[in-house]
Every structure is written in structure tokens, then in C-alpha cells.
C-alpha positions as a Markdown table, in Angstrom:
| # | Residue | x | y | z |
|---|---|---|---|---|
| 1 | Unk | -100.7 | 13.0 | 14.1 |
| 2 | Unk | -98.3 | 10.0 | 15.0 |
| 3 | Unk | -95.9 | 11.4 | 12.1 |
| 4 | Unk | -95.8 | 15.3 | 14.3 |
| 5 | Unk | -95.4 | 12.7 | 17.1 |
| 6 | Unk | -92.2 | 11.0 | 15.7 |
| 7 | Unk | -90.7 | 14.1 | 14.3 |
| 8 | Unk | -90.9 | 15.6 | 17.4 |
| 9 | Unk | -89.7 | 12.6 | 19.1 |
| 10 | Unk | -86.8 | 12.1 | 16.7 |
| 11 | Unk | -86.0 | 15.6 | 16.8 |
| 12 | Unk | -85.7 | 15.8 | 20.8 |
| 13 | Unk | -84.1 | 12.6 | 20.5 |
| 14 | Unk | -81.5 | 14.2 | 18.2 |
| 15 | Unk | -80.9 | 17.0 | 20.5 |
| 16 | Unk | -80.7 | 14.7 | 23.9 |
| 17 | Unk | -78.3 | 12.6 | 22.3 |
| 18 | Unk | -76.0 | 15.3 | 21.4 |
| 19 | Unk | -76.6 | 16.6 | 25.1 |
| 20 | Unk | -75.4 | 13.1 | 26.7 |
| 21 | Unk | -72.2 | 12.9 | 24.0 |
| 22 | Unk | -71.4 | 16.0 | 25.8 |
| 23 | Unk | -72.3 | 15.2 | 29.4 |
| 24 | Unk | -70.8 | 11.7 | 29.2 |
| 25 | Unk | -67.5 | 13.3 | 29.4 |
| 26 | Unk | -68.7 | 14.2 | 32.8 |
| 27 | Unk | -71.2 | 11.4 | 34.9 |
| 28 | Unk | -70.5 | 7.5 | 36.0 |
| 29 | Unk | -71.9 | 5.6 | 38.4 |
| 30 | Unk | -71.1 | 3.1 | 41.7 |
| 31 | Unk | -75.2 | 1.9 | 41.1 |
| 32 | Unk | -76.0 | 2.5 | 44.4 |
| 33 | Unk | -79.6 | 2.5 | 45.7 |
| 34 | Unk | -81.2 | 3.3 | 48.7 |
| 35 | Unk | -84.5 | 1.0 | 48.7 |
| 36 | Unk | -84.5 | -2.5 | 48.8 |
| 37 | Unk | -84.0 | -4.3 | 45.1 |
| 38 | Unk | -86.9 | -6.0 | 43.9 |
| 39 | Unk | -86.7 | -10.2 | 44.3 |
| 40 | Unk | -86.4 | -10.2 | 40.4 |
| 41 | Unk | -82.7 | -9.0 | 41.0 |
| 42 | Unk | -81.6 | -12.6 | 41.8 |
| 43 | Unk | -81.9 | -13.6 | 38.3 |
| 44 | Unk | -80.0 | -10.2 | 37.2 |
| 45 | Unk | -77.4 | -11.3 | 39.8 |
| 46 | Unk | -76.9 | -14.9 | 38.3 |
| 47 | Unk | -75.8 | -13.5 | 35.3 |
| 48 | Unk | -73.3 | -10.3 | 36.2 |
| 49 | Unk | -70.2 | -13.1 | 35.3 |
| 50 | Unk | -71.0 | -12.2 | 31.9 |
| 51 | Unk | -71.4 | -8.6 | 32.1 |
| 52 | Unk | -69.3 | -5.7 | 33.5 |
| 53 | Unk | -72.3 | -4.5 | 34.8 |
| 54 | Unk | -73.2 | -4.9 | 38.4 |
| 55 | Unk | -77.1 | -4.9 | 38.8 |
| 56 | Unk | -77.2 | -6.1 | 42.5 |
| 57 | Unk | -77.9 | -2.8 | 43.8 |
| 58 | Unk | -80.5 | -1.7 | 41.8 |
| 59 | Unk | -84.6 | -1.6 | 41.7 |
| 60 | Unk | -85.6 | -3.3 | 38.6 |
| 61 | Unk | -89.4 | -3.9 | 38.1 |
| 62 | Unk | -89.9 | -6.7 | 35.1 |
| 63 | Unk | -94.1 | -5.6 | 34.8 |
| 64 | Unk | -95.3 | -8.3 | 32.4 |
| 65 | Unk | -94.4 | -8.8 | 29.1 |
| 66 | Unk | -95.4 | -11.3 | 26.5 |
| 67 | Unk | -92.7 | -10.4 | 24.3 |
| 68 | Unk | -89.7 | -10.5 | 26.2 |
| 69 | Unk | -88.6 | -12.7 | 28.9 |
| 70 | Unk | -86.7 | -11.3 | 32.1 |
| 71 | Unk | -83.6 | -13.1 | 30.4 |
| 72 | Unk | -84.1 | -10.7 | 27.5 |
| 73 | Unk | -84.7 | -7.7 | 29.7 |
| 74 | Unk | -81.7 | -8.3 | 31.7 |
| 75 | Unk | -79.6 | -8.5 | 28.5 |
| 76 | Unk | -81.2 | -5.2 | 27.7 |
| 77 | Unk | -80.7 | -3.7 | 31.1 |
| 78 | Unk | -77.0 | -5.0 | 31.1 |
| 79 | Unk | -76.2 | -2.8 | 28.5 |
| 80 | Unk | -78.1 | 0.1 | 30.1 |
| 81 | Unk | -75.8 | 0.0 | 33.1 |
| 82 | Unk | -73.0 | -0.6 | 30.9 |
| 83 | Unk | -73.1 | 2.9 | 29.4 |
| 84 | Unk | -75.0 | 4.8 | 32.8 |
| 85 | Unk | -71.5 | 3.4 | 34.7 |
| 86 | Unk | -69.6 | 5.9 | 32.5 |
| 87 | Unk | -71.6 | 9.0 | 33.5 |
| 88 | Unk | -69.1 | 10.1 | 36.2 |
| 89 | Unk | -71.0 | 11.5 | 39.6 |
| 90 | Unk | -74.8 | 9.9 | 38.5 |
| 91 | Unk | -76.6 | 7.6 | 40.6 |
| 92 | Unk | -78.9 | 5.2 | 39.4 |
| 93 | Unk | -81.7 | 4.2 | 41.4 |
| 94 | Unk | -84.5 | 2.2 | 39.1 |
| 95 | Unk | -84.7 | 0.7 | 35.7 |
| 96 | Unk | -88.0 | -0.2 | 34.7 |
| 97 | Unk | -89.7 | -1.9 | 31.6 |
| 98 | Unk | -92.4 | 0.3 | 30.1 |
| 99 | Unk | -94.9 | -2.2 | 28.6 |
| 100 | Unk | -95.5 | -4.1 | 24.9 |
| 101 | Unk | -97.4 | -1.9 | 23.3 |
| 102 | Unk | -94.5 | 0.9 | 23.5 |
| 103 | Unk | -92.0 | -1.4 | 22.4 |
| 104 | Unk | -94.3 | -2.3 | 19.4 |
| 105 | Unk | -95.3 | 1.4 | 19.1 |
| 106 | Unk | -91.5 | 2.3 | 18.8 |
| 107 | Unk | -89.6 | -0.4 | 16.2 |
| 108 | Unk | -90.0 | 2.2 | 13.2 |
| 109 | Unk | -88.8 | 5.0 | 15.3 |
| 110 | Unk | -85.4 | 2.5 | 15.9 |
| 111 | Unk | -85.2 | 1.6 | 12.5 |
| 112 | Unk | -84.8 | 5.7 | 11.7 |
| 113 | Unk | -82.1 | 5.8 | 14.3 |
| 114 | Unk | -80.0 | 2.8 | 12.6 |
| 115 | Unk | -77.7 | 3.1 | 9.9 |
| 116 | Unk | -77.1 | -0.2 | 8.6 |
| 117 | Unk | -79.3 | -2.6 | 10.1 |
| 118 | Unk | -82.9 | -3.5 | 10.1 |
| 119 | Unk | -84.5 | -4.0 | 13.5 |
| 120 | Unk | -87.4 | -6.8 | 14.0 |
| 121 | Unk | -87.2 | -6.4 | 18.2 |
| 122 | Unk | -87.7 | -2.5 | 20.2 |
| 123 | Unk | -87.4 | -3.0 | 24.0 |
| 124 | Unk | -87.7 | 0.6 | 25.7 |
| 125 | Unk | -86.8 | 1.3 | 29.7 |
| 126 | Unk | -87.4 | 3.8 | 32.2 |
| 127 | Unk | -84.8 | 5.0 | 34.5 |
| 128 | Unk | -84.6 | 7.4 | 37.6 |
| 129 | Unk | -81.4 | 8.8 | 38.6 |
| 130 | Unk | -79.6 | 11.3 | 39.9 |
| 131 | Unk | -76.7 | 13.6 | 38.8 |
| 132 | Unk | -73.5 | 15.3 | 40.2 |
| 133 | Unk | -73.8 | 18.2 | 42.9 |
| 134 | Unk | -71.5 | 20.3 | 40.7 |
| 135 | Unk | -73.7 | 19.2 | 37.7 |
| 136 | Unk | -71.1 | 19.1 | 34.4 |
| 137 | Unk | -72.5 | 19.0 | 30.8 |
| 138 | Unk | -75.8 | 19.3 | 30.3 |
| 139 | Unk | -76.3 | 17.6 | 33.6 |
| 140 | Unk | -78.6 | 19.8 | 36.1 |
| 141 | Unk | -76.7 | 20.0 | 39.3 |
| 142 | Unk | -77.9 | 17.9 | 42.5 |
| 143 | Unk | -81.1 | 16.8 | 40.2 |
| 144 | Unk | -83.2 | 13.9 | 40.3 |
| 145 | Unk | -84.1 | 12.6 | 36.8 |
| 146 | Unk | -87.6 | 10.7 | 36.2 |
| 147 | Unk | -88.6 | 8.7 | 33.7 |
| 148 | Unk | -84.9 | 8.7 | 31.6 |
| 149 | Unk | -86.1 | 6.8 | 28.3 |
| 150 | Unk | -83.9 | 3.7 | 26.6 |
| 151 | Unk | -84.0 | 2.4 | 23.6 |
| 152 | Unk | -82.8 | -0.6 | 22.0 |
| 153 | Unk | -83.0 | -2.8 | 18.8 |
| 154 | Unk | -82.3 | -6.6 | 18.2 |
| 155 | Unk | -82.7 | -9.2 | 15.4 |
| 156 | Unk | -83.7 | -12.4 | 15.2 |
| 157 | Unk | -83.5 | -12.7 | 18.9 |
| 158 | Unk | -79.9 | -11.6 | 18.3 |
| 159 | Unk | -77.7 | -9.3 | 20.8 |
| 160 | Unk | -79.2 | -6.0 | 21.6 |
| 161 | Unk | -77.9 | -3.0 | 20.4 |
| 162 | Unk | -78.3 | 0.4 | 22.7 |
| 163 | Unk | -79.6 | 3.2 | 20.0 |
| 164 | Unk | -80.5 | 6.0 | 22.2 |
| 165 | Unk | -81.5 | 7.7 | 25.4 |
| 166 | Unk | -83.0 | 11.1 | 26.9 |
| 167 | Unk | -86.9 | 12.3 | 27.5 |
């Protein structure tokens, strides 16, 4: 059962990816938000000097982990944004960590994504956003996406390393 359940995941997965490649071309984003951010966006904000990527204006719920700190997240996150800010016309509302057991569910499903490396960390995200009016790609037009899965690999406590997104 968890092998149909990674087949299919890998499969969509495969199919998503090659969905984004070609709506990237097409959706980027000024981050904005309409509720008010969460009072864990301070520490995001501290450290935007390193990153291109401007978390202020964004809902970010932390949950609880006792695998990653919210300095680890926020690394995470910051190269989340990084790559949403070039999807012309989207606006990201909400990035949200899923919980351990998913991250600890998902390493060997990174570790089929990546080429030359050998992953010891998953940390998986949630997002909600929405896309263009006019659409473009495989974007719906004027469409509010829920639930927009991230996934990303590290070593040794290393730098993180974006490997996919999609449902």
C-alpha cells in the first residue's frame, strides 16, 4: 500500500513539476496578505537581510516541531518565497508547516527526487495562494489554491535544498 502511495505520489509529482516549469514562465509575486501575520513573523523579519525574500507580509504558522526549530523553518520558508516571487501575477497568502511525522514519512520520497545527493533532513510546507486573473500556464485563472505542498532536503543540518512542489 505505501509503495501505490509513493508511485502515485511520485508520479503526480512528476507531472506537477513539469506543470510549474511551464507556468513559471508566467506567475510572481509582491507577497501580499490580507490578514494580519502571525507574531512568529518577527523572527522571519530579523533575518530578511540575508535573503531576497521578503516574509513580512505573510501568515506563517510554526505548529510544533521537535525536529526543526523556527530558525530552520524560516531557512526553509525563505527559499519557498524565493522561488513563489518568480511566479508572475500569484499571491501568496499562508505558508504553513505540516507536522514531524510527514516530514519523517517523506525523506525516502526526497531521496527518489535527488540526483546526486543523499538526504538525512525532509521539511514539507503548506501554502495557499492565489493566481493571475488571466491565468497563464497551467495556472487556473482568478483561482485560489489550498494546501500547495513543498518539499525540501538538507544534510547534516546543512543548507536546504528546494526539490519539488504541487498537490
Amino acid at each position: 500500500m505505501r509503495l501505490i502511495k509513493v508511485l502515485k505520489r511520485s508520479i503526480l509529482c512528476t507531472v506537477l513539476v513539469a506543470s510549474v516549469a511551464v507556468a513559471a514562465s508566467g506567475c510572481g509575486n509582491k507577497a501580499e496578505n490580507t490578514e494580519e501575520a502571525t507574531e512568529t513573523t518577527e523572527d522571519v523579519t530579523k533575518n530578511q537581510a540575508e535573503s531576497d525574500a521578503d516574509l513580512s507580509n505573510i501568515k506563517i504558522d510554526y505548529k510544533t516541531s521537535e525536529l526543526y526549530s523556527k530558525e530552520d523553518m524560516n531557512e526553509a520558508i525563505k527559499l519557498i518565497v524565493e522561488e513563489f516571487n518568480t511566479w508572475e501575477g500569484c499571491t501568496l497568502y499562508d505558508i504553513s508547516y505540516t507536522d514531524d511525522e510527514k516530514c519523517e514519512d517523506n525523506l525516502s520520497y526526497i531521496n527518489s527526487l535527488a540526483v546526486d545527493k543523499k538526504y538525512d533532513q525532509c521539511i514539507v510546507f503548506n501554502s495557499n495562494f492565489h493566481s493571475p486573473k488571466e491565468g497563464g500556464g497551467a495556472w487556473e485563472p482568478d483561482y485560489d489554491y489550498e494546501n500547495w505542498q513543498w518539499f525540501l532536503g538538507r544534510t547534516e543540518g546543512g543548507k536546504w535544498d528546494l526539490l519539488t512542489w504541487g498537490y
